[in-house]
C-alpha positions in Angstrom: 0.0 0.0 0.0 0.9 3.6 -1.0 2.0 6.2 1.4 -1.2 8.2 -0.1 -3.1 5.0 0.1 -2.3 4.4 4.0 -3.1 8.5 4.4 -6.7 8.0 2.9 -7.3 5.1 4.8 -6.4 7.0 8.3 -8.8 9.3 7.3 -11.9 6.6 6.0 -11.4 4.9 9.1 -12.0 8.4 10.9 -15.3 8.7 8.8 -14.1 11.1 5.8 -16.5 10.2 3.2 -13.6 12.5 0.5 -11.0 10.0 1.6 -12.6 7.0 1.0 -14.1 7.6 -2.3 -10.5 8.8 -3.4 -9.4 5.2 -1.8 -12.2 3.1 -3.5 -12.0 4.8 -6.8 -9.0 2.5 -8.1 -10.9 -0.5 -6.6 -14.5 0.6 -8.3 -13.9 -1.0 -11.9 -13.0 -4.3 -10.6 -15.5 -5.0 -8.2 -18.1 -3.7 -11.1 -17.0 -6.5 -13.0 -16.6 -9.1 -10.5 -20.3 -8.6 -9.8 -21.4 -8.1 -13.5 -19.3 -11.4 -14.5 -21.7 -13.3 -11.5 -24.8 -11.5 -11.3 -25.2 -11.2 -15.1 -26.2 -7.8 -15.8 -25.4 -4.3 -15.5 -28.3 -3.2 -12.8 -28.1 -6.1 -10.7 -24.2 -5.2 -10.6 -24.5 -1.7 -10.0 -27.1 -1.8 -7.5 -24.8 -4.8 -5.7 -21.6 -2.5 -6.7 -23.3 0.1 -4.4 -24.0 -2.3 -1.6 -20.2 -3.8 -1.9 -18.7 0.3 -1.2 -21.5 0.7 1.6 -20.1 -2.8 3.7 -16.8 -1.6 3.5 -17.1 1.8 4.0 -18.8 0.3 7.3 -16.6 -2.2 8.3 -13.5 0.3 7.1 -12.8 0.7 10.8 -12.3 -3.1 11.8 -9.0 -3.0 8.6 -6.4 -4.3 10.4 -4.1 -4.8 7.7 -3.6 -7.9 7.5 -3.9 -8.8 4.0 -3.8 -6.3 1.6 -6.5 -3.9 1.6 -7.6 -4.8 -2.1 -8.0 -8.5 -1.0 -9.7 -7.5 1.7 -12.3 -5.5 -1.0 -12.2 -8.4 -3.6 -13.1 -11.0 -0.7 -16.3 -8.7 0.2 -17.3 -8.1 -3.2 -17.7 -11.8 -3.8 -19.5 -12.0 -0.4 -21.9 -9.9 -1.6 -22.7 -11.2 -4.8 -23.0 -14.9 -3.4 -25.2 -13.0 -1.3 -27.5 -11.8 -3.4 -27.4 -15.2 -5.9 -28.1 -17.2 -2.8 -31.0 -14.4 -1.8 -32.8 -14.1 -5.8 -32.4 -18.0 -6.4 -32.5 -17.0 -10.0 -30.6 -18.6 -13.1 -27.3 -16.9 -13.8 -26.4 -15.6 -16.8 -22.8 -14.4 -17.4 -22.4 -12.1 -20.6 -18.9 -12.2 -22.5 -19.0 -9.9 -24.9 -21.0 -6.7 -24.2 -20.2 -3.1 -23.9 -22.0 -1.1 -20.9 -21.9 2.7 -20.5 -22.2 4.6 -17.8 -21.6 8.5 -16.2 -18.0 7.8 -15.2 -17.1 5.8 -18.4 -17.9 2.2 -20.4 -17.2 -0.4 -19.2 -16.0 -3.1 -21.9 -16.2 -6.8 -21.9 -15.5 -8.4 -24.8 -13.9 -11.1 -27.0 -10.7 -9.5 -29.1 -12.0 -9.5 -33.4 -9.6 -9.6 -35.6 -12.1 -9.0 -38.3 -12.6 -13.0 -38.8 -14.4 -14.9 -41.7 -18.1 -15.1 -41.4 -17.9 -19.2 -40.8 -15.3 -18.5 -37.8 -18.2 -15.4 -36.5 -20.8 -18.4 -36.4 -18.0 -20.7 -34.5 -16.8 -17.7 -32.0 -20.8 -17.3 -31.0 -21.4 -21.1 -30.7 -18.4 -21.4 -28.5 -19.1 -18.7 -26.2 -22.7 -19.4 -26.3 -21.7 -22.9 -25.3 -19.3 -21.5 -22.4 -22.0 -19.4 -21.3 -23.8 -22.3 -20.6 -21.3 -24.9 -19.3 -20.4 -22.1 -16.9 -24.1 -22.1 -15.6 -24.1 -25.7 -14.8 -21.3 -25.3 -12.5 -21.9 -25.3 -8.6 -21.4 -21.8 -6.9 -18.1 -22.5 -5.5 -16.6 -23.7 -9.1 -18.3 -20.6 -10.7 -16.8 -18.1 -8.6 -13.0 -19.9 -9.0 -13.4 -20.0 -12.6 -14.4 -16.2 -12.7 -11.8 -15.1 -10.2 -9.0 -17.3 -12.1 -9.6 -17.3 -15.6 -11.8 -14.5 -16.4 -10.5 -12.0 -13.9 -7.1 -13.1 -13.9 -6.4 -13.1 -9.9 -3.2 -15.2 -8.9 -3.9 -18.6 -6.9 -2.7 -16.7 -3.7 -5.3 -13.6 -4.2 -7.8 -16.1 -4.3 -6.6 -18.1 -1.4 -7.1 -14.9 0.3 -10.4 -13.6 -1.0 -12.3 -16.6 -0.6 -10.5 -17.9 2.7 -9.6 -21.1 1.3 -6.1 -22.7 1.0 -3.7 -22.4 -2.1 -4.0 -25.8 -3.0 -7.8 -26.4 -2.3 -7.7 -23.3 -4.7 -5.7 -25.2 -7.4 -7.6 -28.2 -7.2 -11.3 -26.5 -7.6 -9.3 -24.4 -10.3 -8.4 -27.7 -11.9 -11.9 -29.9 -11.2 -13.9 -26.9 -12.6 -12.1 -26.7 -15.8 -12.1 -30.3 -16.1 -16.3 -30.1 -15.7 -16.0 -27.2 -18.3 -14.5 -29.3 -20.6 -16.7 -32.4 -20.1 -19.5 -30.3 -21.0 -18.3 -28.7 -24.2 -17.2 -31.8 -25.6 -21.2 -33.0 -25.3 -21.8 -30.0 -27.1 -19.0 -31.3 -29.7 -21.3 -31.6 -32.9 -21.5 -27.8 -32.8 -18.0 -27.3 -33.6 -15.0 -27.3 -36.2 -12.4 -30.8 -35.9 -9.6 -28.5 -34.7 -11.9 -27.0 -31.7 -13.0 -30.7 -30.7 -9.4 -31.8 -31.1 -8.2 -28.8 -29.1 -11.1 -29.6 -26.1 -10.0 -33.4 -26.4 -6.0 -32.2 -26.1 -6.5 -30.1 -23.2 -8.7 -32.7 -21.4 -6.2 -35.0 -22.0 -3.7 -32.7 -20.1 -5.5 -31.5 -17.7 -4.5 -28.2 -18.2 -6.9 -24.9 -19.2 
């Protein structure tokens, strides 16, 4: 943590609303899309995005220090969001490649186009349609590991941290969810080119992502 970062957090914990929204504002864009990427659209994560600043900026106090304070965000950002899945019991849906705007800027999640043909278009949709849905039949705790690990990029020792769960418990959900990823897609393997279904069938075969 910064020498800046350490001032504004003297001053959140002593209540300085300034402070802490110059503290949160690096952490903002992140926690939008942790919650976006599990509660599957924009006003369900903004209105959970809001919730998420209002814990901490409650709990600010109770920081010890003890991990590093963006950990200490992340793991209450997933809290809340396995929250409010738990709480709405309603189907997840996970978009991966749509642009949302707002006041303070878009935020952008897409797949990179290098201007493909139209037959590998049709593929790209199939296959993230397909991962859409093999990441729906996960269980919750997969879910979140793949999203943290894969699609968020968090080492195995952030996540260790955020969801309070040992480095190698990490690694082996990490490894078990891809492996159920994988299982599912190559069901689904009639939808898609020989090199795709070769790739899926190499990667099982390595058990590697």
């Amino acid at each position: 943590m910064s020498e800046n970062e350490k001032y504004l957090l003297g001053l959140s914990k002593k209540g300085d609303i300034e402070a802490f929204e110059m503290l949160m504002e690096k952490y903002q864009k992140k926690v939008f899309n942790i919650a976006l990427r599990l509660l599957g659209n924009y006003d369900d994560a903004s209105e959970v995005t809001q919730e998420v600043f209002i814990r901490i900026y409650k709990s600010i106090g109770s920081f010890k220090g003890e991990s590093q304070i963006s950990t200490w965000i992340y793991r209450i950002a997933t809290n809340v969001c396995l929250d409010e899945l738990r709480k709405r019991k309603r189907k997840w849906v996970m978009s991966l490649d749509e642009e949302y705007h707002k006041e303070n800027g878009d935020y952008i999640i897409q797949v990179e186009d290098d201007k493909p043909t139209p037959d590998v278009v049709m593929e790209q949709k199939t296959i993230k349609s397909a991962v859409k849905n093999a990441i729906d039949k996960l269980s919750e705790k997969y879910k979140l590991i793949i999203i943290l690990r894969d699609i968020q990029g968090f080492s195995y020792e952030e996540i260790s941290e955020i969801v309070k769960t040992p480095v190698g418990t990490v690694k082996s959900r990490i490894n078990r969810a891809r492996l159920q990823l994988k299982e599912l897609l190559l069901k689904e393997k009639e939808l898609f080119s020989d090199n795709f279904v070769k790739d899926i069938e190499r990667r099982a075969g390595d058990e590697k992502m």
